[in-house]
N, CA and C of each residue as an Amber inpcrd file, in Angstrom:
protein
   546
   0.8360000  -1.1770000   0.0000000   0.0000000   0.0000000   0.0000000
   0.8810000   1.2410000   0.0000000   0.4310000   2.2690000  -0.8040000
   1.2270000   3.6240000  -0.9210000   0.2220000   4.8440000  -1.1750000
  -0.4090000   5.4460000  -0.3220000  -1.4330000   5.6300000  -0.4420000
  -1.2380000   7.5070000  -0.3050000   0.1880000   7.5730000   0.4160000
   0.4340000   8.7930000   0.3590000   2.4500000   9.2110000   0.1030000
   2.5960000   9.6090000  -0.8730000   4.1010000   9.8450000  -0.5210000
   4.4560000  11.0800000  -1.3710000   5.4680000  11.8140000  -0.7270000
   6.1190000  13.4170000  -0.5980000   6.8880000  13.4490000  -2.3570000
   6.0400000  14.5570000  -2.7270000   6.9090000  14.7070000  -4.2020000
   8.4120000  15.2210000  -3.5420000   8.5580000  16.1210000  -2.8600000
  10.0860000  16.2100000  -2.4490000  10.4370000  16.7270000  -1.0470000
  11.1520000  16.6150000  -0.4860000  11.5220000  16.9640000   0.8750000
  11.6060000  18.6940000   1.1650000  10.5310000  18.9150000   2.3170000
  10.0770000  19.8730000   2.8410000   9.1650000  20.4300000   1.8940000
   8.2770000  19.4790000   1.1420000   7.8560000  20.3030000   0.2320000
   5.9780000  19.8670000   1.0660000   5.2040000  21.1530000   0.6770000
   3.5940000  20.6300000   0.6930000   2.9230000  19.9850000   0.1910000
   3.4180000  19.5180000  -0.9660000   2.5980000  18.6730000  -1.8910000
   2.8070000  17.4030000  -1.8470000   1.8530000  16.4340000  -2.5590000
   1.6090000  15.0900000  -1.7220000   1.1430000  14.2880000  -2.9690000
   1.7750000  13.0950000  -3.1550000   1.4320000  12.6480000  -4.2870000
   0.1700000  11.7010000  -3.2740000  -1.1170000  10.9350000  -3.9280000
  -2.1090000  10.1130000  -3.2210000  -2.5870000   9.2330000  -3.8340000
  -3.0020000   8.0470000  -3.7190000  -4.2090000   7.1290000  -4.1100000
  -5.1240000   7.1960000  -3.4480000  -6.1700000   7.7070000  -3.8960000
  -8.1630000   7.7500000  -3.4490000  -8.7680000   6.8550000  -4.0290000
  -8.4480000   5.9580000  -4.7040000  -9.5980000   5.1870000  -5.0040000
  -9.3420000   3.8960000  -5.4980000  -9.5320000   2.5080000  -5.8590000
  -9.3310000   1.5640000  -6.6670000 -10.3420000   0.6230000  -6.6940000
 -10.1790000  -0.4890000  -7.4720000 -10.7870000  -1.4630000  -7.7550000
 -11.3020000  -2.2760000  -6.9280000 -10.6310000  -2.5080000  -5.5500000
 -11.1310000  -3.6920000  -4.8100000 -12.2370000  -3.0450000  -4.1470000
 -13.2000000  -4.7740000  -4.4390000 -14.5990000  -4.8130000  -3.4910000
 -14.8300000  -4.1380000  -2.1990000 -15.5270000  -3.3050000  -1.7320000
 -15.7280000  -3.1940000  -0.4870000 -17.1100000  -3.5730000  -0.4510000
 -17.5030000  -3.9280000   0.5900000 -18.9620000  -4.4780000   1.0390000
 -19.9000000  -3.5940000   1.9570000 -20.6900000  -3.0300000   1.2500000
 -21.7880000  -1.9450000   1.3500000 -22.8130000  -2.3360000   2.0450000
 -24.0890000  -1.9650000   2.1300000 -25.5070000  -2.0930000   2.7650000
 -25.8300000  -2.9830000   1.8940000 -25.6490000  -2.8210000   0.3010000
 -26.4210000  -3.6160000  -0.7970000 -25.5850000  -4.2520000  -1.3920000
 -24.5470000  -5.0840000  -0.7660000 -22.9850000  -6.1990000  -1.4520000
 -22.5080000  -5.6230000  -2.0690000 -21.3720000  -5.8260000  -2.4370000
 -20.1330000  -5.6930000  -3.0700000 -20.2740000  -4.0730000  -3.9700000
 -19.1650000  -3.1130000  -3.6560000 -19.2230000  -2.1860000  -4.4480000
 -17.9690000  -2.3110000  -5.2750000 -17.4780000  -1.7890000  -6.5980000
 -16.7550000  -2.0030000  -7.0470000 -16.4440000  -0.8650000  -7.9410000
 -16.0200000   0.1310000  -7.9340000 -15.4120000   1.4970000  -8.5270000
 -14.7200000   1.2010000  -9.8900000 -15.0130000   1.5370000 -10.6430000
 -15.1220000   1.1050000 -12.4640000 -13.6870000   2.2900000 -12.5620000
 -12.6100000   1.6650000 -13.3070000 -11.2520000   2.7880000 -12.9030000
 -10.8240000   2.1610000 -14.7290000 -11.8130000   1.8290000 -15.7330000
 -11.4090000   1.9970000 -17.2870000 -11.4960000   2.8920000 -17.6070000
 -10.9700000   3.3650000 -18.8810000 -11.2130000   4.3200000 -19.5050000
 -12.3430000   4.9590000 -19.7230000 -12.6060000   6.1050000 -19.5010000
 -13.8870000   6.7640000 -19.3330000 -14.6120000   6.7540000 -18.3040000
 -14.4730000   5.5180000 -17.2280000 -15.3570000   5.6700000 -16.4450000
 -15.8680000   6.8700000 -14.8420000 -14.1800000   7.2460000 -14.6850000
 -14.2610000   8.5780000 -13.8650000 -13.8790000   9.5850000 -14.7480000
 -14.9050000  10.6260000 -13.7480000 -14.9180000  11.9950000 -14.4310000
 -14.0380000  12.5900000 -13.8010000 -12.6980000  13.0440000 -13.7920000
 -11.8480000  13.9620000 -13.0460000 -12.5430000  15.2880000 -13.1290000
 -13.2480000  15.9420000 -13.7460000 -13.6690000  17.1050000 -14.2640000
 -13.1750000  18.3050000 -12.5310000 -14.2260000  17.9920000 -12.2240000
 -14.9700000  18.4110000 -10.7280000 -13.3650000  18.2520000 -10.0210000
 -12.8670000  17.5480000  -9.3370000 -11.2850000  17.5400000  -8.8100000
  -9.8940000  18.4960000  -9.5930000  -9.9680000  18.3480000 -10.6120000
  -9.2550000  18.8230000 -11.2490000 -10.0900000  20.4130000 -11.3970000
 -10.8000000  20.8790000 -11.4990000 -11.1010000  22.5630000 -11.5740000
 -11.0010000  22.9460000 -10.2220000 -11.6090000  22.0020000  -9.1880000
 -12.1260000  22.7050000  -7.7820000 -12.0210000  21.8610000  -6.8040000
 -11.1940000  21.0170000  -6.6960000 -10.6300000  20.1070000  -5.7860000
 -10.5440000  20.2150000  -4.5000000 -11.1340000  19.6600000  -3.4660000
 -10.3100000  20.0710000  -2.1890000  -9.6800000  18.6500000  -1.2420000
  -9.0900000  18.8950000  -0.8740000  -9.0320000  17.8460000  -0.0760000
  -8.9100000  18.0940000   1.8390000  -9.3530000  17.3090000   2.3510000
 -10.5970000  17.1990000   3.7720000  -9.7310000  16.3720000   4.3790000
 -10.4490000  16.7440000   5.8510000  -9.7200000  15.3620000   6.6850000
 -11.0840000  14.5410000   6.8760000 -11.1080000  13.3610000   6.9920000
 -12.0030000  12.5460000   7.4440000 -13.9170000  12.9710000   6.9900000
 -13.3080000  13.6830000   5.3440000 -14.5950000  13.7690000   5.1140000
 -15.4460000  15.4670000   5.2860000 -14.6770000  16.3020000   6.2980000
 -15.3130000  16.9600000   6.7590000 -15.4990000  18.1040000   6.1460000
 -16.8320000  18.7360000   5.4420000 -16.3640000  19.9760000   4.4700000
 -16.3250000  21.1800000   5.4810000 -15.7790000  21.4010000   6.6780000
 -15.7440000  22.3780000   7.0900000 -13.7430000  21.6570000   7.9440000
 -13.0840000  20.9470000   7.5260000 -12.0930000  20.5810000   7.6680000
 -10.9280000  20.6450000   6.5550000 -10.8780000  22.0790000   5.8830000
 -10.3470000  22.0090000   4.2950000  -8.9450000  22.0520000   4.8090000
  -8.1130000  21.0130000   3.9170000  -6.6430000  20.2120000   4.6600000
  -5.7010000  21.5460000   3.4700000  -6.5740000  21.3950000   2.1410000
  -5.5230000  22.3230000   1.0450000  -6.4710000  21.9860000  -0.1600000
  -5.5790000  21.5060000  -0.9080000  -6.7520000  21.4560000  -2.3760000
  -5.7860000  20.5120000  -3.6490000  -6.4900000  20.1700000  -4.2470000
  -6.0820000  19.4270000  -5.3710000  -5.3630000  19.6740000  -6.4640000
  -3.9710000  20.0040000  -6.6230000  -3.5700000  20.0150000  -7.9810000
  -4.1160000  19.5940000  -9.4260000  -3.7130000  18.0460000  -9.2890000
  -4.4090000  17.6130000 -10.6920000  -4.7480000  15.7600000  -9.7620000
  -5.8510000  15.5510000 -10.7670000  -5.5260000  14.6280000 -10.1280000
  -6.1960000  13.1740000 -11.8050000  -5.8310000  12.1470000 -12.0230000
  -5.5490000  11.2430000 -13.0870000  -5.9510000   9.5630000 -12.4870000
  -5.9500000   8.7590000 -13.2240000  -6.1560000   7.4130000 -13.2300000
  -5.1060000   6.3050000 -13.5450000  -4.5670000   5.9820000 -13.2430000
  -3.3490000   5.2660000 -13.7300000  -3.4490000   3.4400000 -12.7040000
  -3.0170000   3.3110000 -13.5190000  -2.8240000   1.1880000 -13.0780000
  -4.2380000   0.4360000 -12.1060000  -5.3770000   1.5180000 -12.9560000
  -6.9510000   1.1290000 -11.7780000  -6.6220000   1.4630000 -10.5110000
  -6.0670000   2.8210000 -10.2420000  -6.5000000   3.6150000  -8.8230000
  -6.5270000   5.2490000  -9.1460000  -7.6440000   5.6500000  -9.0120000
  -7.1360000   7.0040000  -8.8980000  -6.1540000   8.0110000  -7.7600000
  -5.5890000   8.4370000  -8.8530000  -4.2230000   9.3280000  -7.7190000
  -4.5840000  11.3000000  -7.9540000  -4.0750000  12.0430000  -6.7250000
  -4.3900000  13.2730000  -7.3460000  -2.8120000  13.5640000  -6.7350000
  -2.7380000  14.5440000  -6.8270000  -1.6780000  15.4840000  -6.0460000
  -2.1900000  16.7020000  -5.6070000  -1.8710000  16.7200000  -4.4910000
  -2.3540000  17.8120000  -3.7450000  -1.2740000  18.7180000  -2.7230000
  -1.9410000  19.6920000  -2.2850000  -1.2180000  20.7960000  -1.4830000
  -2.0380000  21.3320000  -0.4520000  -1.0120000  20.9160000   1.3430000
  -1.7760000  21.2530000   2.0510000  -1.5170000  22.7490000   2.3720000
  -2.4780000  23.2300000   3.1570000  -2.3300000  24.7120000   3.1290000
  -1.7380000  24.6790000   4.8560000  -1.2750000  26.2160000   5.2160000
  -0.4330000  26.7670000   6.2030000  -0.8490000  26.6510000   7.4040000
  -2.3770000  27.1560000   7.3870000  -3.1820000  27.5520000   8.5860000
  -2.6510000  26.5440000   9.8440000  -2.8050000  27.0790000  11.1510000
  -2.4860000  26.2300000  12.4150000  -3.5760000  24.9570000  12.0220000
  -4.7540000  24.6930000  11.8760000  -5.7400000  23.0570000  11.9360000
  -4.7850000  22.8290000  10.5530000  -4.7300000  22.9840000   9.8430000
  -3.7610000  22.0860000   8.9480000  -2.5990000  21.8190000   9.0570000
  -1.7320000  22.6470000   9.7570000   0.1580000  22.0950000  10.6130000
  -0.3750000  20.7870000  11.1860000  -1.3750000  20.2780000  11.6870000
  -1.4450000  19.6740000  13.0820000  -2.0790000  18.3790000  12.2340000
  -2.7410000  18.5240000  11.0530000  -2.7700000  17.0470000  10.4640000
  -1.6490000  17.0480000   9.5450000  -1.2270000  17.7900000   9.1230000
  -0.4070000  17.7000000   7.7680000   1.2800000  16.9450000   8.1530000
   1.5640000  17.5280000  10.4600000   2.8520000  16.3930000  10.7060000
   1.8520000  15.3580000  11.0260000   1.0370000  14.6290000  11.3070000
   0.4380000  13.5570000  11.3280000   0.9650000  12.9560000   9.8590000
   0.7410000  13.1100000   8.5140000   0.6850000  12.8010000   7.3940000
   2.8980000  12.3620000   7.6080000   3.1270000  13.3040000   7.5030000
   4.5840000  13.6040000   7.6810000   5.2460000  12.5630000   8.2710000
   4.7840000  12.2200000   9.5590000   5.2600000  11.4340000  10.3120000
   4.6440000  10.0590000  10.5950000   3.4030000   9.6370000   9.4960000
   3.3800000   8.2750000   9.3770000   2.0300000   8.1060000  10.3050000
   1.3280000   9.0270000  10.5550000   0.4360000   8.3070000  11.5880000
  -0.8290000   8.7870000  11.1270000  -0.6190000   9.5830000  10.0060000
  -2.0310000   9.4480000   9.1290000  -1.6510000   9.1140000   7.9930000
  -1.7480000   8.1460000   7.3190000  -1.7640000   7.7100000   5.9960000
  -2.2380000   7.2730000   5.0310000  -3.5350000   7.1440000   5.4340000
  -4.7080000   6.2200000   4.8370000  -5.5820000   7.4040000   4.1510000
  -6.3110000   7.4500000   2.9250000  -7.5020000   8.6020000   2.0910000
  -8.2500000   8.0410000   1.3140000  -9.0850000   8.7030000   1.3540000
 -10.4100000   8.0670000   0.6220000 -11.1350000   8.9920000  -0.2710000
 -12.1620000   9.3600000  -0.8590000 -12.3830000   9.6920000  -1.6200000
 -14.1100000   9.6190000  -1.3560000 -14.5350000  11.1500000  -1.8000000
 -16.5280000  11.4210000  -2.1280000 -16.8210000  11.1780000  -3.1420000
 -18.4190000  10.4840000  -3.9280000 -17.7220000  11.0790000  -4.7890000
 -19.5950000  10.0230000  -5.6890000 -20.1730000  10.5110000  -7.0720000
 -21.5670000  10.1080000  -7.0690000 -21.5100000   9.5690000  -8.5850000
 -22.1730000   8.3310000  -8.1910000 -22.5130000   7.6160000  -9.1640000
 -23.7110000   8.1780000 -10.2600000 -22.8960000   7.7770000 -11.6270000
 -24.4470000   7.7630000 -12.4100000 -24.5370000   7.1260000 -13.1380000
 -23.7860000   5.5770000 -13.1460000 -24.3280000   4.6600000 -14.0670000
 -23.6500000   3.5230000 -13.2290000 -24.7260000   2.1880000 -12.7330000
 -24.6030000   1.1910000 -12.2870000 -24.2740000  -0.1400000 -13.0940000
 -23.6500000  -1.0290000 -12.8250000 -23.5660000  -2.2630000 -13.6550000
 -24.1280000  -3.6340000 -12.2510000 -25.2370000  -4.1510000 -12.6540000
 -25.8020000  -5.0320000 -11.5600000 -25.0260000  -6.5540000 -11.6400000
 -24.4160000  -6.9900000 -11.2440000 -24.0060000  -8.5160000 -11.7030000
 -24.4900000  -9.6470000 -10.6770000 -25.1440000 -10.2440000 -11.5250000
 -26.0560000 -11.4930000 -10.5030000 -24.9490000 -12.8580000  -9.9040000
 -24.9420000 -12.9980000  -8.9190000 -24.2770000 -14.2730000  -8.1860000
 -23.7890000 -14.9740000  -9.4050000 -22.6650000 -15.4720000  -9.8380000
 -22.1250000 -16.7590000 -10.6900000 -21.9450000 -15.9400000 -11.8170000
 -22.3480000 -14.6080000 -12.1540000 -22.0520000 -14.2200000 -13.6870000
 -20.7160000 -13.1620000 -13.3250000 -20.5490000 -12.8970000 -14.7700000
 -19.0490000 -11.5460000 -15.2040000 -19.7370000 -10.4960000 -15.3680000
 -19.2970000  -9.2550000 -15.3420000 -19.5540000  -7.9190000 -15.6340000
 -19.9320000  -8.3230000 -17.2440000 -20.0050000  -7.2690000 -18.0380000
 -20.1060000  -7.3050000 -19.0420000 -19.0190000  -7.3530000 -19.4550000
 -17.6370000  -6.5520000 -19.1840000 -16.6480000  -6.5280000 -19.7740000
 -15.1390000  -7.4150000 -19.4220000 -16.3510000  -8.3060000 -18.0950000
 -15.5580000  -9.7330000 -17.7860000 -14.4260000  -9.8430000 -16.8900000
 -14.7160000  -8.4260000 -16.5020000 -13.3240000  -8.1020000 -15.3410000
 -13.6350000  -8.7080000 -14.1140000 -15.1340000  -8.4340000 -13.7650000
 -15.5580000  -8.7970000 -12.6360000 -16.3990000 -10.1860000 -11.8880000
 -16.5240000 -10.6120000 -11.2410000 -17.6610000 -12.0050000 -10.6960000
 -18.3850000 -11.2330000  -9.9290000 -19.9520000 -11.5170000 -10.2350000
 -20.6420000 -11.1790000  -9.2690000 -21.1850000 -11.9500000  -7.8670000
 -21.4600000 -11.8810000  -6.8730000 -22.4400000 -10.5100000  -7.2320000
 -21.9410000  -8.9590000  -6.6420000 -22.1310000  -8.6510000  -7.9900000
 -21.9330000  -7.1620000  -7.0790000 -22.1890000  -6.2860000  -8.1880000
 -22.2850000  -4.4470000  -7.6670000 -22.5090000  -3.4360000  -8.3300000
 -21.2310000  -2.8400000  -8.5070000 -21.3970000  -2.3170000  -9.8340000
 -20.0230000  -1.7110000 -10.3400000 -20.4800000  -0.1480000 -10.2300000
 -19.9740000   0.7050000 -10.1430000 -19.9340000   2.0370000 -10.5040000
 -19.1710000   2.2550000 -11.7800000 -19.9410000   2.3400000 -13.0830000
 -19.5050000   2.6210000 -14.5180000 -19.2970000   3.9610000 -14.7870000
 -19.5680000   4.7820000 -14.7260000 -19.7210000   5.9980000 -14.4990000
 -19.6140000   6.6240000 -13.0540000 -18.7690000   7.2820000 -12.6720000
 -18.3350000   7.7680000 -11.5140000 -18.0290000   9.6850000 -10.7320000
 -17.9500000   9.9430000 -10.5190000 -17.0410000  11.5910000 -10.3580000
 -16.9230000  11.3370000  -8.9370000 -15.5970000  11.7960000  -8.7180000
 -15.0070000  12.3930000  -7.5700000 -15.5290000  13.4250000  -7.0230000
 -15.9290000  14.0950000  -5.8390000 -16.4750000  15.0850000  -5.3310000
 -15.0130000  15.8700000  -4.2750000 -14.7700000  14.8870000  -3.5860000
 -13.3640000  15.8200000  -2.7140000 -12.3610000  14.2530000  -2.8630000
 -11.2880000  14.8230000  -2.0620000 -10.7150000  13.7230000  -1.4370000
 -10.3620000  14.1140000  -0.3550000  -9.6950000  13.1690000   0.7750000
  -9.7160000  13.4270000   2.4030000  -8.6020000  12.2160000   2.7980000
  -7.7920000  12.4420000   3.8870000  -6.5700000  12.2210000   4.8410000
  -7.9390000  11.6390000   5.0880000  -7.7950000  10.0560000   5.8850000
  -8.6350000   9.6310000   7.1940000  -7.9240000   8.7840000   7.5140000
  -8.5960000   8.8790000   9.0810000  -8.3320000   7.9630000   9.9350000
  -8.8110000   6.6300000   9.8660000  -9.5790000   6.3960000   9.6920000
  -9.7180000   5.4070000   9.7150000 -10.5040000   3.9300000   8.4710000
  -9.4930000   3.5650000   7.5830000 -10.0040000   3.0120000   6.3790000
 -10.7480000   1.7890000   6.7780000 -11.6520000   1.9400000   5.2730000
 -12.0560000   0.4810000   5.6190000 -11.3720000  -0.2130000   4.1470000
 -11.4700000   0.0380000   3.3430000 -10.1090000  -0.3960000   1.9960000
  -8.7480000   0.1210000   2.3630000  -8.5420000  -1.1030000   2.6050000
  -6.6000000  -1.0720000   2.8830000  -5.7570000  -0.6020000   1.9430000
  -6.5180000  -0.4690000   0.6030000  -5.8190000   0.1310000  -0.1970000
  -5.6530000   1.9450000  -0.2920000  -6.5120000   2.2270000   0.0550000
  -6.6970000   3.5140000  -0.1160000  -7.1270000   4.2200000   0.9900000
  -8.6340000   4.1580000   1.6030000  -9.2490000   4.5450000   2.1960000
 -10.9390000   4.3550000   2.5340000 -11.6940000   4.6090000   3.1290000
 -13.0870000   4.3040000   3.9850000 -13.7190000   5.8650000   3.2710000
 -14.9520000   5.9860000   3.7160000 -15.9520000   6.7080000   3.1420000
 -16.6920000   7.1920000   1.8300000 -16.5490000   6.7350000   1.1500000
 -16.4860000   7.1860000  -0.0700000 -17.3190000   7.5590000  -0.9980000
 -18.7680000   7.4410000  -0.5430000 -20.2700000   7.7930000  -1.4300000
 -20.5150000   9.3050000  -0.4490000 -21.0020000   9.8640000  -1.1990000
 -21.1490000  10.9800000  -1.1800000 -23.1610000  11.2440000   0.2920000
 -23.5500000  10.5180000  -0.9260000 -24.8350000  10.0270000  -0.0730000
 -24.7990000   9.6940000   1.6070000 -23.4100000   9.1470000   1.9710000
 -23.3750000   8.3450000   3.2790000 -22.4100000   9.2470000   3.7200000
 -21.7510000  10.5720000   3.7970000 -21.0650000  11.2640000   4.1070000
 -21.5700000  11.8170000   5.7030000 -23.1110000  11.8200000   5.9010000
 -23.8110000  12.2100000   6.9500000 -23.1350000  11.5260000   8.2660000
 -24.1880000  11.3750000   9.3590000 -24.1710000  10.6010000  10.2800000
 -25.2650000   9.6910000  10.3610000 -26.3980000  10.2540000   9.4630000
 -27.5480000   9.3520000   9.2640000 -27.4140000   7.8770000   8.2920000
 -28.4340000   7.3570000   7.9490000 -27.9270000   5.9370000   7.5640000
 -28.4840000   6.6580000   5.9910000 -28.3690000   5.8910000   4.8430000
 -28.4550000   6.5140000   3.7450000 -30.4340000   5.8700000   3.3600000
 -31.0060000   7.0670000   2.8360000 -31.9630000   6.4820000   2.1960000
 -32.1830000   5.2790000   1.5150000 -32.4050000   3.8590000   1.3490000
 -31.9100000   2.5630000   0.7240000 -32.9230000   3.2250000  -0.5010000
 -34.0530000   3.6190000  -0.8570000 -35.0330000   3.9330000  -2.0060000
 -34.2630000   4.4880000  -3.1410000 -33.2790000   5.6040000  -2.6580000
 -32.4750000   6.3300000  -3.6840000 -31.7730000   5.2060000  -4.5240000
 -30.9700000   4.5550000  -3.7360000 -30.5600000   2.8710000  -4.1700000
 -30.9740000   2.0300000  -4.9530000 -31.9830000   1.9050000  -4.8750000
 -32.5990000   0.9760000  -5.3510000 -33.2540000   1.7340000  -6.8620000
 -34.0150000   2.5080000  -6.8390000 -34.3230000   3.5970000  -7.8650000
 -32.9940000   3.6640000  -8.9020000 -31.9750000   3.8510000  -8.1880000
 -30.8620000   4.2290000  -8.9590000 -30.2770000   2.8030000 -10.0080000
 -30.2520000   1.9280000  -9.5850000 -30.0850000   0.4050000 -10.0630000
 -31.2260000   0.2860000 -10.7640000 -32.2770000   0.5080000 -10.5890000
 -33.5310000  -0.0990000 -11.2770000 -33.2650000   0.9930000 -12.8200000
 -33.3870000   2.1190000 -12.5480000 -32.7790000   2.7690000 -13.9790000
 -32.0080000   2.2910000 -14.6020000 -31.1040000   2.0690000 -13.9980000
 -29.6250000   1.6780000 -14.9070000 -29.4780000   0.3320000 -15.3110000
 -30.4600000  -0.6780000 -14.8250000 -30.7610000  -1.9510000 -15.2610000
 -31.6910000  -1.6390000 -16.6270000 -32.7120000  -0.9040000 -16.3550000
 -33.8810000  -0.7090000 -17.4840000 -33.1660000   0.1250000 -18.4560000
 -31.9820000   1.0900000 -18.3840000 -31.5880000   1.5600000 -19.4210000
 -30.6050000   0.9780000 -20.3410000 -29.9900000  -0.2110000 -19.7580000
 -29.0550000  -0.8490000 -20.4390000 -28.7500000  -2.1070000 -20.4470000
 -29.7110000  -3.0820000 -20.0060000 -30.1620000  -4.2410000 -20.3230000
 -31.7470000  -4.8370000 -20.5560000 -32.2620000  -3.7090000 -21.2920000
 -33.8760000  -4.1800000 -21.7060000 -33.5310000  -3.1240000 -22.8330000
């Protein structure tokens, strides 16, 4: 795992991985972040990027350089800013005891895969939902991951403290089933 490391010594900027391929296991099984060609939108990160600690939009760490897709994980580079609440995570980062990030960020096209079958494009076994279509919303330093690869939190929807509407869910799959397999 390399999830955060220093473009150069004493410098602010931060090379990162926010996102990849492996399964994490959701409310509704297996999620699986679609990292082919086309399928994330950098758009939104790359104009207006910020990056957060643990999610929090009133916790702004600095902001996003650029950020790209490379070997199925997304990486950005970023720059933390000066202020005293950012010295105080940014030697955390420095010194190894925050290292883990994750990524917000909203789906708009689902791929459903039933128990025993492949994605369509055969990468995957189901069962599980792919996110084909994707955008990044922030990225965020956290504490505490639940993908060892990268980082924990990552739907935009479940960012709250409340539990997520399951209807939106379900609505959202039922479209994207009826729009591209009937």
């Amino acid at each position: 795992m390399e999830p955060v490391r220093a473009k150069e010594e004493n410098s602010r900027k931060l090379t990162i991985s926010f996102s990849s391929e492996t399964p994490y296991r959701r409310y509704f099984g297996m999620e699986i972040l679609d990292h082919a060609e086309g399928a994330v939108d950098l758009g939104r990160l790359n104009e207006s990027g910020v990056l957060l600690f643990n999610h929090n939009v009133d916790q702004v760490l600095g902001k996003v350089l650029r950020a790209w897709v490379e070997n199925s994980k997304g990486y950005a580079e970023v720059e933390f800013d000066t202020d005293e609440d950012t010295e105080k995570i940014f030697g955390k980062v420095q010194s190894g005891t925050l290292k883990t990030t994750s990524v917000r960020y909203q789906v708009d096209a689902w791929e459903e895969v039933k128990a025993g079958a492949a994605s369509a494009d055969g990468r995957f076994q189901g069962p599980c939902q792919i996110a084909r279509k994707w955008r990044p919303l922030e990225v965020s330093i956290v504490s505490v991951p639940a993908d060892a690869t990268v980082g924990v939190g990552r739907s935009a929807e479940t960012a709250g403290n409340e539990p997520p509407d399951l209807s939106f869910y379900e609505r959202q799959v039922q479209a994207n089933i009826n729009r591209f397999w009937r």
